[in-house]
TILUM-882891 format. One record per residue (C-alpha): x, y, z; chain; residue number from 1; residue in three letters. Coordinates in steps of 0.02 Angstrom, whole numbers, plus 50000, padded with zeros to 5 digits. Example, Ala and Ser with C-alpha at 12.3 -4.5 7.8 and 13.67 -1.06 7.14 Angstrom:
REM TILUM-882891
+-------+-------+-------+-------+------+------+
!     u !     v !     w ! chain ! resi ! resn !
+-------+-------+-------+-------+------+------+
! 50615 ! 49775 ! 50390 !     A !    1 !  ALA !
! 50684 ! 49947 ! 50357 !     A !    2 !  SER !
+-------+-------+-------+-------+------+------+
This chain:
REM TILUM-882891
+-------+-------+-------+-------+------+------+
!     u !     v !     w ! chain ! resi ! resn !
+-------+-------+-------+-------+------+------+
! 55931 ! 54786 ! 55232 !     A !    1 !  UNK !
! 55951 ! 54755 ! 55420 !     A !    2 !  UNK !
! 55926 ! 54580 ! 55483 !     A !    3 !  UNK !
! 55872 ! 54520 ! 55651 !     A !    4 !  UNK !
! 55914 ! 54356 ! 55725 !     A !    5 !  UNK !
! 55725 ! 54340 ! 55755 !     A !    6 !  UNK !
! 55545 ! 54406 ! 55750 !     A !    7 !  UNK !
! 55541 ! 54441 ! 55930 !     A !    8 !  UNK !
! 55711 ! 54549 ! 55901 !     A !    9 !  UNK !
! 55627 ! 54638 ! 55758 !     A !   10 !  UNK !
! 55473 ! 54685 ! 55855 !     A !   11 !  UNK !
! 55579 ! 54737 ! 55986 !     A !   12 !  UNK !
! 55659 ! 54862 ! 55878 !     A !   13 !  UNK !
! 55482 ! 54915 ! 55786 !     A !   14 !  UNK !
! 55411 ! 54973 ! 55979 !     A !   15 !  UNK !
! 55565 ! 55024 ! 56024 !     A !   16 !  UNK !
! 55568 ! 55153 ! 55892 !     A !   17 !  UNK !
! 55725 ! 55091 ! 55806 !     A !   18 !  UNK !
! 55661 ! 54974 ! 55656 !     A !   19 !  UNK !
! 55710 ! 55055 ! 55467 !     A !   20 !  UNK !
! 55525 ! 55053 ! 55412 !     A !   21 !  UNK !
! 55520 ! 55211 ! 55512 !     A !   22 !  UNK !
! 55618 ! 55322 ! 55405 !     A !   23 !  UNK !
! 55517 ! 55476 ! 55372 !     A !   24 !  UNK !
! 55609 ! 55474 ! 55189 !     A !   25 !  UNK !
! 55528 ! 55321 ! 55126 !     A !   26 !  UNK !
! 55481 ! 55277 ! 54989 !     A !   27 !  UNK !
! 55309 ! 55283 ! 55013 !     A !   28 !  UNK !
! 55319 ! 55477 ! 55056 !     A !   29 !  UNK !
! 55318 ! 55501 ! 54865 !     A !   30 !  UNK !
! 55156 ! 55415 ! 54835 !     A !   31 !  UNK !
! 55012 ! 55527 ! 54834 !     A !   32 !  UNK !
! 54935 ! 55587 ! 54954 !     A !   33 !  UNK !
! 54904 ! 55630 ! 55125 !     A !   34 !  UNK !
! 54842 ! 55598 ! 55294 !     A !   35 !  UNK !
! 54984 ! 55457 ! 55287 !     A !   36 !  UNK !
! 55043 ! 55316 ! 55386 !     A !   37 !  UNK !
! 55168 ! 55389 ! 55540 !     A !   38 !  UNK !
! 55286 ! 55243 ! 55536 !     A !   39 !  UNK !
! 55310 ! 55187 ! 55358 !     A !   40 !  UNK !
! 55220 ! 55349 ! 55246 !     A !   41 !  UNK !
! 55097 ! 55254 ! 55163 !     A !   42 !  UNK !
! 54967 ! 55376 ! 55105 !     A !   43 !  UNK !
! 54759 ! 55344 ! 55179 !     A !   44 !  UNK !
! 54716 ! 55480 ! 55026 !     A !   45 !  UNK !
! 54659 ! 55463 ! 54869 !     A !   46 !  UNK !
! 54744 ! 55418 ! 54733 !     A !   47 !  UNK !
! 54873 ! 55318 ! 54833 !     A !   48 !  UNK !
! 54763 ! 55224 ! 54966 !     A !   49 !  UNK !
! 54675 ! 55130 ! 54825 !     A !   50 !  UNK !
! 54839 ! 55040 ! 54776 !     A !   51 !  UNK !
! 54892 ! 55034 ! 54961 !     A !   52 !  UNK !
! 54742 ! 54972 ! 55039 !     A !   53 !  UNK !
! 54717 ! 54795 ! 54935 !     A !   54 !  UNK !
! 54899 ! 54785 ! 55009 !     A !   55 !  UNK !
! 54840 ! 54811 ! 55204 !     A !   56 !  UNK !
! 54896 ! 54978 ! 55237 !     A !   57 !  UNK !
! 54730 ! 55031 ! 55276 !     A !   58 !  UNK !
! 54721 ! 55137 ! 55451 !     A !   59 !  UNK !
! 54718 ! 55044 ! 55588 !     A !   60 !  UNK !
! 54569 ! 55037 ! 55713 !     A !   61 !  UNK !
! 54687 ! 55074 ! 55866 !     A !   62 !  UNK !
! 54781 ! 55217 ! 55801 !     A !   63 !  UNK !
! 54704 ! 55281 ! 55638 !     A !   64 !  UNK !
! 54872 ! 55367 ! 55621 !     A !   65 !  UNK !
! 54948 ! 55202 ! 55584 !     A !   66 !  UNK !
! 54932 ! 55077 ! 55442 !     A !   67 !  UNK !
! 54891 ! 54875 ! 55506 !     A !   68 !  UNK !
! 55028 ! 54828 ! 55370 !     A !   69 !  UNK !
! 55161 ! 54902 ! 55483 !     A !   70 !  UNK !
! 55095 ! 54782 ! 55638 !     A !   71 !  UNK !
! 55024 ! 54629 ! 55520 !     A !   72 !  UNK !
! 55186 ! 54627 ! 55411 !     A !   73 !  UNK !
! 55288 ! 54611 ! 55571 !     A !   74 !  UNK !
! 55197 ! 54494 ! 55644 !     A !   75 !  UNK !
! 55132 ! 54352 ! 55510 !     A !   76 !  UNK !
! 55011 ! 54251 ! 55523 !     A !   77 !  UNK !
! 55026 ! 54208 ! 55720 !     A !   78 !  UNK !
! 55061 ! 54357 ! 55824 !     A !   79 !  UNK !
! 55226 ! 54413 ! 55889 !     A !   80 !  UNK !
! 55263 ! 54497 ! 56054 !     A !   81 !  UNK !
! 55421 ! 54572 ! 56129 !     A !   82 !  UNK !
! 55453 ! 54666 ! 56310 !     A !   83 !  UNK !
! 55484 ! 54845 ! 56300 !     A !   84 !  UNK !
! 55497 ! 54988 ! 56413 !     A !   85 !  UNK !
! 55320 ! 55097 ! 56373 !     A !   86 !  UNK !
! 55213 ! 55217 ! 56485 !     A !   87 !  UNK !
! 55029 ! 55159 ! 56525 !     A !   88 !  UNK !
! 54879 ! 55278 ! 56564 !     A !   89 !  UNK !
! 54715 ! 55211 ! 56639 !     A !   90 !  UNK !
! 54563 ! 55323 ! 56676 !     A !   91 !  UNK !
! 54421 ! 55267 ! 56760 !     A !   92 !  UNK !
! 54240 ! 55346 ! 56804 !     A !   93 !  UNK !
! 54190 ! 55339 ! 56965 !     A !   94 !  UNK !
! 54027 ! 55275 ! 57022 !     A !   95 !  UNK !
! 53962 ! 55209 ! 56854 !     A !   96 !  UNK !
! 53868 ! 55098 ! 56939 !     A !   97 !  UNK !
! 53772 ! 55221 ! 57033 !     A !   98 !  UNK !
! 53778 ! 55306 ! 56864 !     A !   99 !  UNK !
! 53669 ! 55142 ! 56792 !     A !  100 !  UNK !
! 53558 ! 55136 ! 56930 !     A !  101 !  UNK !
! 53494 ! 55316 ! 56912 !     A !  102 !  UNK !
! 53478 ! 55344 ! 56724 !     A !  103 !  UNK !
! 53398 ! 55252 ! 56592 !     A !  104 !  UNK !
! 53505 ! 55139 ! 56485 !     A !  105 !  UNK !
! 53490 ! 55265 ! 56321 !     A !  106 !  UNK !
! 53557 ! 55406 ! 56443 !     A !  107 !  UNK !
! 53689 ! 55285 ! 56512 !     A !  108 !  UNK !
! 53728 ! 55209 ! 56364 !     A !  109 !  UNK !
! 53747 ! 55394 ! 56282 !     A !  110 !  UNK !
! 53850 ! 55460 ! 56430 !     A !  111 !  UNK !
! 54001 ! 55325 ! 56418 !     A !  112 !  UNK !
! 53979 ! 55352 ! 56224 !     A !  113 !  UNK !
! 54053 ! 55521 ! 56242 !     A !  114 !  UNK !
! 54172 ! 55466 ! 56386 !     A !  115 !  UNK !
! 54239 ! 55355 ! 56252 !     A !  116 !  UNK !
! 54225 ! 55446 ! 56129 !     A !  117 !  UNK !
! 54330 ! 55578 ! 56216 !     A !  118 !  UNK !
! 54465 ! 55437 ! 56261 !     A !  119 !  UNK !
! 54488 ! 55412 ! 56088 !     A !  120 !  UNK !
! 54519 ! 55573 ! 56035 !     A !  121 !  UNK !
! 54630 ! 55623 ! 56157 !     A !  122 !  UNK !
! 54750 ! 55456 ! 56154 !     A !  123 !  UNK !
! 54760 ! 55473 ! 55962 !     A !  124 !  UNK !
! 54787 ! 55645 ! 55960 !     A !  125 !  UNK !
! 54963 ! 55605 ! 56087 !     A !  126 !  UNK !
! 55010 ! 55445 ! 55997 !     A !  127 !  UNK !
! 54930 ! 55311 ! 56088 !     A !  128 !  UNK !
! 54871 ! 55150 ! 56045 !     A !  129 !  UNK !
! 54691 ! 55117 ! 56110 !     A !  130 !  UNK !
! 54714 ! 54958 ! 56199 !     A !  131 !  UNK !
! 54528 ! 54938 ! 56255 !     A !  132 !  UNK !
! 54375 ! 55002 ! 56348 !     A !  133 !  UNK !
! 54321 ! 54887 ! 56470 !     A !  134 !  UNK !
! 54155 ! 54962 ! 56555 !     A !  135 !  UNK !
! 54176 ! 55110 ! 56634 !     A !  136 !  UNK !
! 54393 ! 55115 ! 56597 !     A !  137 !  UNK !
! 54484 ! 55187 ! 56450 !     A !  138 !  UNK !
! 54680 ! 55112 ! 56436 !     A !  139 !  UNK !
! 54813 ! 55186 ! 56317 !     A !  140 !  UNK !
! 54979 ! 55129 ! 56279 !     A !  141 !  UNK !
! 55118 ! 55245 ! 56240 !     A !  142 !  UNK !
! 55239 ! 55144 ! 56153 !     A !  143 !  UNK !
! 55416 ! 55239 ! 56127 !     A !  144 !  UNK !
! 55407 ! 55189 ! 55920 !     A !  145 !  UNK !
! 55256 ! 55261 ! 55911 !     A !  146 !  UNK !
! 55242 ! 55379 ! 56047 !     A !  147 !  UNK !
! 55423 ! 55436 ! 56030 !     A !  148 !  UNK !
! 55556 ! 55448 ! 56176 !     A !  149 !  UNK !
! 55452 ! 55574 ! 56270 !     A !  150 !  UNK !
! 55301 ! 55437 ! 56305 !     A !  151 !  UNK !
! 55280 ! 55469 ! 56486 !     A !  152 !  UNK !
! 55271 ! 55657 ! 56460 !     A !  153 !  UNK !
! 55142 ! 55630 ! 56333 !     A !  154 !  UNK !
! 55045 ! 55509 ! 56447 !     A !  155 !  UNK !
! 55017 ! 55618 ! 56580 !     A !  156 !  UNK !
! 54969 ! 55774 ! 56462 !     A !  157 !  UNK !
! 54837 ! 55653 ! 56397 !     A !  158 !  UNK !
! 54769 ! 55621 ! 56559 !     A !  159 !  UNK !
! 54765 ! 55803 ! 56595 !     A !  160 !  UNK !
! 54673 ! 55824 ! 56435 !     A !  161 !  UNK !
! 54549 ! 55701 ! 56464 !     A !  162 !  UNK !
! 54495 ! 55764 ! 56628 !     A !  163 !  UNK !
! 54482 ! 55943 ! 56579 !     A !  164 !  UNK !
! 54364 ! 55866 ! 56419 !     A !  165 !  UNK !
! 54274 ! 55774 ! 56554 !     A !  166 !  UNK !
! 54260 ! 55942 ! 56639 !     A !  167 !  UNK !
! 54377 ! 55940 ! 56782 !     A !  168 !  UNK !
! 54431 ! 56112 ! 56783 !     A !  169 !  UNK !
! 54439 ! 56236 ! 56937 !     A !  170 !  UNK !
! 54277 ! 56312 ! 56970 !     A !  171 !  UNK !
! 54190 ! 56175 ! 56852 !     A !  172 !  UNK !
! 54084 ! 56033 ! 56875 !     A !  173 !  UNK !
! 54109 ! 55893 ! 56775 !     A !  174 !  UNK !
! 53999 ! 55791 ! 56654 !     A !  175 !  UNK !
! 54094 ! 55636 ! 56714 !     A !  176 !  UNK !
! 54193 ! 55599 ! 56873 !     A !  177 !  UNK !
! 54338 ! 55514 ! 56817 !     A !  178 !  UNK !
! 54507 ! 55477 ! 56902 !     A !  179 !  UNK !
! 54678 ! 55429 ! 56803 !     A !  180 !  UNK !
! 54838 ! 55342 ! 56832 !     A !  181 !  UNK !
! 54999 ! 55358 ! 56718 !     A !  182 !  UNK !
! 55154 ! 55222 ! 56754 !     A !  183 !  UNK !
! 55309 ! 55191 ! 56666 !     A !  184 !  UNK !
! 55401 ! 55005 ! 56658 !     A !  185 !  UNK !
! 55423 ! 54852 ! 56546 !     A !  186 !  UNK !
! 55289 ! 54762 ! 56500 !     A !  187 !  UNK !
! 55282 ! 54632 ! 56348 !     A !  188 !  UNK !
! 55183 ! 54699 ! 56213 !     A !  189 !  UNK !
! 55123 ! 54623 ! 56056 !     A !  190 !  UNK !
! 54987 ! 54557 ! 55936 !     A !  191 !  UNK !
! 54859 ! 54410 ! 55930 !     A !  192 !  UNK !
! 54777 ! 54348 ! 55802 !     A !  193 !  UNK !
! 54634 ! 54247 ! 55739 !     A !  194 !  UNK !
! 54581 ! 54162 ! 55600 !     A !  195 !  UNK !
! 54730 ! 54262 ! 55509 !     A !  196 !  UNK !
! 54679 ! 54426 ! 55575 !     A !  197 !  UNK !
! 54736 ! 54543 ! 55724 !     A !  198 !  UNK !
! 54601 ! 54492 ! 55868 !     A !  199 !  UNK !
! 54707 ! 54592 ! 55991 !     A !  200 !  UNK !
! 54865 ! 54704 ! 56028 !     A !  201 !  UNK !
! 54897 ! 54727 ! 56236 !     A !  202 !  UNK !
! 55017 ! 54738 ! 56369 !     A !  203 !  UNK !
! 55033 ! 54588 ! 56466 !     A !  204 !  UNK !
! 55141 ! 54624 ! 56644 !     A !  205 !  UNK !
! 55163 ! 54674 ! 56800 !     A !  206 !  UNK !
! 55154 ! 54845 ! 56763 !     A !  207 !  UNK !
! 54988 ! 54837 ! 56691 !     A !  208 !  UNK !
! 54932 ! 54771 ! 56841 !     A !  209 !  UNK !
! 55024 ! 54912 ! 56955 !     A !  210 !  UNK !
! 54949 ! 55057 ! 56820 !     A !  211 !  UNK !
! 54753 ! 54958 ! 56853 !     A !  212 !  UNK !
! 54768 ! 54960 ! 57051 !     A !  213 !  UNK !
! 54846 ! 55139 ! 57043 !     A !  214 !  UNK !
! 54686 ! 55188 ! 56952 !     A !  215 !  UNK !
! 54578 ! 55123 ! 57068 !     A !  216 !  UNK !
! 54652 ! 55225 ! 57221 !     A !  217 !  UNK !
! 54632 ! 55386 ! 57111 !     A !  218 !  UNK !
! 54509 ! 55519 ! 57167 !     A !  219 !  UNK !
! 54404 ! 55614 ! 57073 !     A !  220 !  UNK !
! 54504 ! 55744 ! 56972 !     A !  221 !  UNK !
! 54662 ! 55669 ! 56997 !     A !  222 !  UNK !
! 54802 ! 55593 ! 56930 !     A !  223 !  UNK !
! 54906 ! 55460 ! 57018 !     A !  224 !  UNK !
! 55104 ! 55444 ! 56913 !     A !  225 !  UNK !
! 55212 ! 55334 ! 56993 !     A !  226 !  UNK !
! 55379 ! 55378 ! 57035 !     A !  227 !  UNK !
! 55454 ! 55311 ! 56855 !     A !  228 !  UNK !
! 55343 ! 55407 ! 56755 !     A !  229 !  UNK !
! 55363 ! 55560 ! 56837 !     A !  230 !  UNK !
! 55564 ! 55554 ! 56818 !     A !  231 !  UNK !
! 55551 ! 55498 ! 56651 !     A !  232 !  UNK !
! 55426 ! 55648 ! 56621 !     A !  233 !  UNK !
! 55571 ! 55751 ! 56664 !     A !  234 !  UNK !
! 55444 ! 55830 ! 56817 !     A !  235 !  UNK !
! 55499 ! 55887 ! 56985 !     A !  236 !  UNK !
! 55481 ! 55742 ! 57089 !     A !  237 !  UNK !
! 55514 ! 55817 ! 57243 !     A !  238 !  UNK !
! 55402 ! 55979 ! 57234 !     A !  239 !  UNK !
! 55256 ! 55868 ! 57205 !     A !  240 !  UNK !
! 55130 ! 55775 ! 57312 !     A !  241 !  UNK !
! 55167 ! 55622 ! 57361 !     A !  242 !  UNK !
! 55042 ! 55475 ! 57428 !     A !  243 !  UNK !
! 55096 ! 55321 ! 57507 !     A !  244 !  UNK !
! 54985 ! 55166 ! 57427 !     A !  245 !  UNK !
! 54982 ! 54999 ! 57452 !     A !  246 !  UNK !
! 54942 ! 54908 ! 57311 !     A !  247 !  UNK !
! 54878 ! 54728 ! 57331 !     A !  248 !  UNK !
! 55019 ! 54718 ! 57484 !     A !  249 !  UNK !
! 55153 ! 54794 ! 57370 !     A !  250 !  UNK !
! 55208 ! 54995 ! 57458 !     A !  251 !  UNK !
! 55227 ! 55142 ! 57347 !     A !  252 !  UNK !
! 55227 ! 55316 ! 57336 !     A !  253 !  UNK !
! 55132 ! 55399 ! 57168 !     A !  254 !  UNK !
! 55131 ! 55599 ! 57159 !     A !  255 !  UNK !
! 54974 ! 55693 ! 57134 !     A !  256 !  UNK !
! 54941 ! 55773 ! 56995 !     A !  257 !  UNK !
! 54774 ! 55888 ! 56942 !     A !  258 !  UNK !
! 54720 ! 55936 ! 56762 !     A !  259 !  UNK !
! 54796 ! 56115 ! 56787 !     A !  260 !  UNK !
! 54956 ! 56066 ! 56822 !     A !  261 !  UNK !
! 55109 ! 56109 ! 56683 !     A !  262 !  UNK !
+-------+-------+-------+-------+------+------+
């Protein structure tokens, strides 16, 4: 059994990817049956998932990949946070407002349905966590425990995915005019809860802020990765387009990306 010197160590090594309750051979792999739990093997079928559930490992509303016991277990009763290197993607529509203004609310109300509907799909299917929608913005954290080493790779392919489901592809005109941005840096990541539940798991930071003005300066169609996540993508920095930003006074250059691109 591996011991930590504290909570905040053992979180640490849960994000990071390096905790023992992800071993793909536990014991929990032997309990019938699948779709199961990607960190700890718990099963979500039947027969197994009526034992497991009354125990909390029950999928969990921001990855339904994942059980809560693997986040609630680790974090008791009060919430537990740790900073971690992870990769962020934020994609925003563009001119919502204008959106509002010309449709009825059922039609609007429908349209960022599917827009978030869409978001969810795509960050699940690449090992996100769905941090939140906040009115016309989707935000997805790529956590290396959960996401695996290659979470800045898989960040940008689910922006690409989501615009080309939103209908940015060449010769196409989209449902929804959207704009993305993927970074890559530490941020401190964790869980809050309330009244003995999870109210909340985020990324608190500086580079959440740099990843939500990046967005913001994205055009239609296009994806804005900042320099770390496109080395850590393993992508050619220097054959790709680069665009000098200034983001709330602080200079930077992001590269261009488009849905197409591989």
């Amino acid at each position: 059994m591996t011991s930590y010197a504290s909570p905040e160590e053992e979180w640490r090594a849960f994000l990071t990817g390096v905790h023992p309750r992800l071993n793909p051979r536990s014991f929990f792999r032997l309990i019938p049956s699948g779709p199961r739990c990607k960190q700890c093997r718990a099963p979500f079928g039947a027969p197994g998932r009526w034992i497991m559930r009354r125990f909390g490992f029950s999928p969990w509303e921001k990855n339904p990949n994942i059980c809560r016991f693997c986040l609630t277990k680790l974090g008791r009763d009060q919430g537990i946070g740790a900073e971690v290197e992870l990769s962020l993607l934020f994609v925003d529509v563009r001119g919502s407002s204008r959106l509002a203004r010309t449709m009825s609310s059922s039609d609007f109300r429908h349209l960022m349905s599917r827009f978030y509907e869409a978001a969810t799909d795509v960050l699940i299917e690449n090992d996100a966590l769905v941090d939140k929608f906040v009115g016309d913005q989707a935000i997805g954290l790529f956590v290396p425990g959960i996401a695996g080493p290659e979470h800045a790779r898989r960040a940008i392919n689910a922006a690409q995915t989501l615009l080309q489901r939103t209908g940015h592809r060449s010769g196409e005109d989209p449902w929804l005019q959207v704009g993305a941005a993927v970074h890559t840096g530490p941020a401190y990541v964790g869980t809050v809860f309330s009244r003995g539940e999870i109210s909340d798991f985020t990324a608190l930071g500086d580079t959440v802020n740099v990843t939500a003005h990046l967005c913001s300066q994205a055009g239609v169609g296009e994806i804005l990765v900042t320099e770390s996540a496109a080395i850590s993508a393993g992508l050619p920095v220097e054959r790709l387009e680069g665009r000098h930003l200034s983001l709330k006074g602080y200079p930077m250059t992001a590269r261009v990306l488009t849905p197409g691109y591989s």
